[in-house]
Backbone as a chain_set.jsonl record, in Angstrom:
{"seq": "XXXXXXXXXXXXXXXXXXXXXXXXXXXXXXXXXXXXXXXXXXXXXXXXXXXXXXXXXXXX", "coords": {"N": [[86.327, 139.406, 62.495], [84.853, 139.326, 65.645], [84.613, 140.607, 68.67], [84.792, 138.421, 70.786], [87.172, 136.642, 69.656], [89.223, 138.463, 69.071], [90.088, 139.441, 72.082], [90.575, 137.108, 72.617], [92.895, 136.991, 71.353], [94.35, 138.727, 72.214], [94.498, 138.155, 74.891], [96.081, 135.882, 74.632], [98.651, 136.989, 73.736], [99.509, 139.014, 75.955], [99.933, 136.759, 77.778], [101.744, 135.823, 76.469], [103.926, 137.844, 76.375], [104.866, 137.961, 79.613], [105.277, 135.705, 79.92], [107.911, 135.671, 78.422], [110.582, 136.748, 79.858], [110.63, 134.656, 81.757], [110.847, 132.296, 80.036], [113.587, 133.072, 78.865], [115.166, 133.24, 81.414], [115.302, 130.07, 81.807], [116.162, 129.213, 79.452], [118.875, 130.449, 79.824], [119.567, 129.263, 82.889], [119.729, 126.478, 82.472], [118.263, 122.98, 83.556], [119.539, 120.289, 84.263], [118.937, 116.691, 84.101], [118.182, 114.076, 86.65], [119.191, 110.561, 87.488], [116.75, 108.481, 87.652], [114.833, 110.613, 87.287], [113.292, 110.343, 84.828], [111.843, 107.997, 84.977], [110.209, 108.718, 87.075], [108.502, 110.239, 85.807], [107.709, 108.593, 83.773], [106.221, 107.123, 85.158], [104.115, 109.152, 86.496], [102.791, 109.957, 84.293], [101.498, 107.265, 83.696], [99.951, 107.195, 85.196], [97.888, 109.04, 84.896], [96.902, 108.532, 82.262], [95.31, 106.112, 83.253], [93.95, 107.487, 84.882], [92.701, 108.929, 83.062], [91.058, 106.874, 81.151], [89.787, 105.734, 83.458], [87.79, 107.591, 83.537], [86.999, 107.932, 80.791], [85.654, 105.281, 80.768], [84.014, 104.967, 82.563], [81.858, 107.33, 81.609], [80.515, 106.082, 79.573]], "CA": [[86.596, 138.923, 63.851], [84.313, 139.407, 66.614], [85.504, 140.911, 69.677], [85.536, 137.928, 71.823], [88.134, 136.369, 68.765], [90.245, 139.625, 69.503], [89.948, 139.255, 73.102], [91.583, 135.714, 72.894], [93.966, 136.616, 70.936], [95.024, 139.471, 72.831], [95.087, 137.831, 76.254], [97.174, 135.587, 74.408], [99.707, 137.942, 73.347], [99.622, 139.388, 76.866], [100.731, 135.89, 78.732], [103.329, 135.523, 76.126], [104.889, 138.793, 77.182], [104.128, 138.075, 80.621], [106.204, 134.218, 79.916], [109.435, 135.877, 77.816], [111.231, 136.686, 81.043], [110.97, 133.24, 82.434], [111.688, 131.684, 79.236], [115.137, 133.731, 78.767], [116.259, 132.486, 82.414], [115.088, 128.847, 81.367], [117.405, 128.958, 78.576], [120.397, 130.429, 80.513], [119.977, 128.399, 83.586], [119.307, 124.805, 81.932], [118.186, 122.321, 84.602], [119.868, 118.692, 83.902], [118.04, 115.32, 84.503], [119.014, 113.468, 87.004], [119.078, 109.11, 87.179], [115.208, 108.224, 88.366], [113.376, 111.379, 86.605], [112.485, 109.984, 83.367], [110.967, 106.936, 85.083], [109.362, 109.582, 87.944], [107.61, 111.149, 84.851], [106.559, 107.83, 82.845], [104.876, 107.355, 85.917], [103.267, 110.286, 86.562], [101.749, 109.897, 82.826], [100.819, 106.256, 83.534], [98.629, 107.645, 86.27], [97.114, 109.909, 84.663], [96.249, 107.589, 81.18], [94.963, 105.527, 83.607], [92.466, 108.366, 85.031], [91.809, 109.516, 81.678], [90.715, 105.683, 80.973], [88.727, 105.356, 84.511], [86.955, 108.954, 83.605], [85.888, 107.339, 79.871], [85.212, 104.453, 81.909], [82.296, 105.99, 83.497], [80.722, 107.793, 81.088], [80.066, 105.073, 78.817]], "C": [[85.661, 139.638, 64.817], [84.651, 140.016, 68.177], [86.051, 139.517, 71.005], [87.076, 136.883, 71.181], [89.119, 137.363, 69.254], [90.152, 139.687, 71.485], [90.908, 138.049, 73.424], [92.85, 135.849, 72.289], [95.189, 138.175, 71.594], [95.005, 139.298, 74.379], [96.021, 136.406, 75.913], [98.354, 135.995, 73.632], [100.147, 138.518, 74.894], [100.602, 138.106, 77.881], [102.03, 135.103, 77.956], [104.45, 136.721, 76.353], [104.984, 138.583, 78.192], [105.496, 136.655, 80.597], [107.5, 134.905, 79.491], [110.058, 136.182, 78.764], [111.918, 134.983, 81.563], [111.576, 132.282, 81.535], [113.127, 131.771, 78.936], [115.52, 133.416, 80.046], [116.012, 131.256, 82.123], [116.133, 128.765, 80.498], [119.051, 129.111, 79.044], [120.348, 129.697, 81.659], [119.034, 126.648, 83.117], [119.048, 123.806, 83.586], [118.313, 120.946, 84.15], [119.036, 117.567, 84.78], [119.18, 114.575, 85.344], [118.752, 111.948, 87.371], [117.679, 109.712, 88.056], [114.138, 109.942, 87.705], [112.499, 111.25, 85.711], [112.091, 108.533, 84.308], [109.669, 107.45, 86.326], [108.003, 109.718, 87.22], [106.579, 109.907, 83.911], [105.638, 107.049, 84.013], [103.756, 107.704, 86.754], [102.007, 110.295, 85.414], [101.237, 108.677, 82.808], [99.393, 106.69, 84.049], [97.829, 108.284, 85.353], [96.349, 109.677, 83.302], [95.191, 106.836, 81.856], [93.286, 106.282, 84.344], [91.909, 108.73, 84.424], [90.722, 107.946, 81.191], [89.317, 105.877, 81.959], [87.658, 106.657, 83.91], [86.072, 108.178, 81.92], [85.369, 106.198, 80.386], [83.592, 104.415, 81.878], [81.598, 106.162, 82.91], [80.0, 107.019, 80.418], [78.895, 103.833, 79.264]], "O": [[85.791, 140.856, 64.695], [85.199, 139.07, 68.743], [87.028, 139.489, 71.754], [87.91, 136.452, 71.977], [89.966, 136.862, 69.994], [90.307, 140.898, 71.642], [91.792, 138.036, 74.281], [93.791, 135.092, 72.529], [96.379, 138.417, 71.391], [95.446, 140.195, 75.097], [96.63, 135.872, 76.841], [98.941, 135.191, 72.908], [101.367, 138.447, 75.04], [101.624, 138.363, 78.517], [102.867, 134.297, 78.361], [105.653, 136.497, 76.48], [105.76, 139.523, 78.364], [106.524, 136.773, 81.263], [108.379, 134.711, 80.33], [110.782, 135.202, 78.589], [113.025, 134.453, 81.666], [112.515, 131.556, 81.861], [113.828, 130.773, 78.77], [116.723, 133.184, 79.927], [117.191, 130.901, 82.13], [117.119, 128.149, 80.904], [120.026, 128.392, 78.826], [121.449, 129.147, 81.686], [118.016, 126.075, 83.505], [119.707, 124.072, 84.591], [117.327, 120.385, 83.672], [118.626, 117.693, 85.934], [120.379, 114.422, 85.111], [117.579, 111.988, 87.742], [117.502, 110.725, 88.732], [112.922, 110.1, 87.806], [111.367, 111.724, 85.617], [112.332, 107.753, 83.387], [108.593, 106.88, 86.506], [106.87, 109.482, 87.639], [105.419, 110.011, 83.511], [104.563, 106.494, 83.783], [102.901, 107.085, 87.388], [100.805, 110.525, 85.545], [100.376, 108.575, 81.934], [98.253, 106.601, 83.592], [96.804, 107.638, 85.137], [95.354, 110.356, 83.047], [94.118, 106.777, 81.256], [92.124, 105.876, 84.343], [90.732, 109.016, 84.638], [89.551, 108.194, 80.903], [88.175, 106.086, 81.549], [86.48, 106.307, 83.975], [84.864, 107.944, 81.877], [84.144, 106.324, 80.389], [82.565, 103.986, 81.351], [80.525, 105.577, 83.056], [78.781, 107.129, 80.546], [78.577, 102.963, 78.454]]}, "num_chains": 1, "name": "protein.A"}
């Protein structure tokens, strides 16, 4: 391994200590869905298929 291999894999070890906090209140305070989010979200992701599309689009 190379140092910048050890480098990546120790600034990702760092932002998973750095996340375990937030994850352990995520789990104890759950945040429920409420009517209109799951159709918020499929189109949030339309959009954004749709920019991924326009962006190959382009290059081509």
């Amino acid at each position: 391994m190379d140092w910048l291999q050890i480098l990546a894999v120790a600034a990702g070890v760092l932002m998973l200590v750095a996340l375990w906090p937030r994850l352990k209140h995520w789990r104890e305070n759950k945040v429920e869905a409420e009517p209109g989010d799951w159709s918020n979200a499929i189109f949030i992701l339309g959009l954004v298929m749709l920019f991924v599309l326009l962006l190959v689009m382009s290059v081509q």
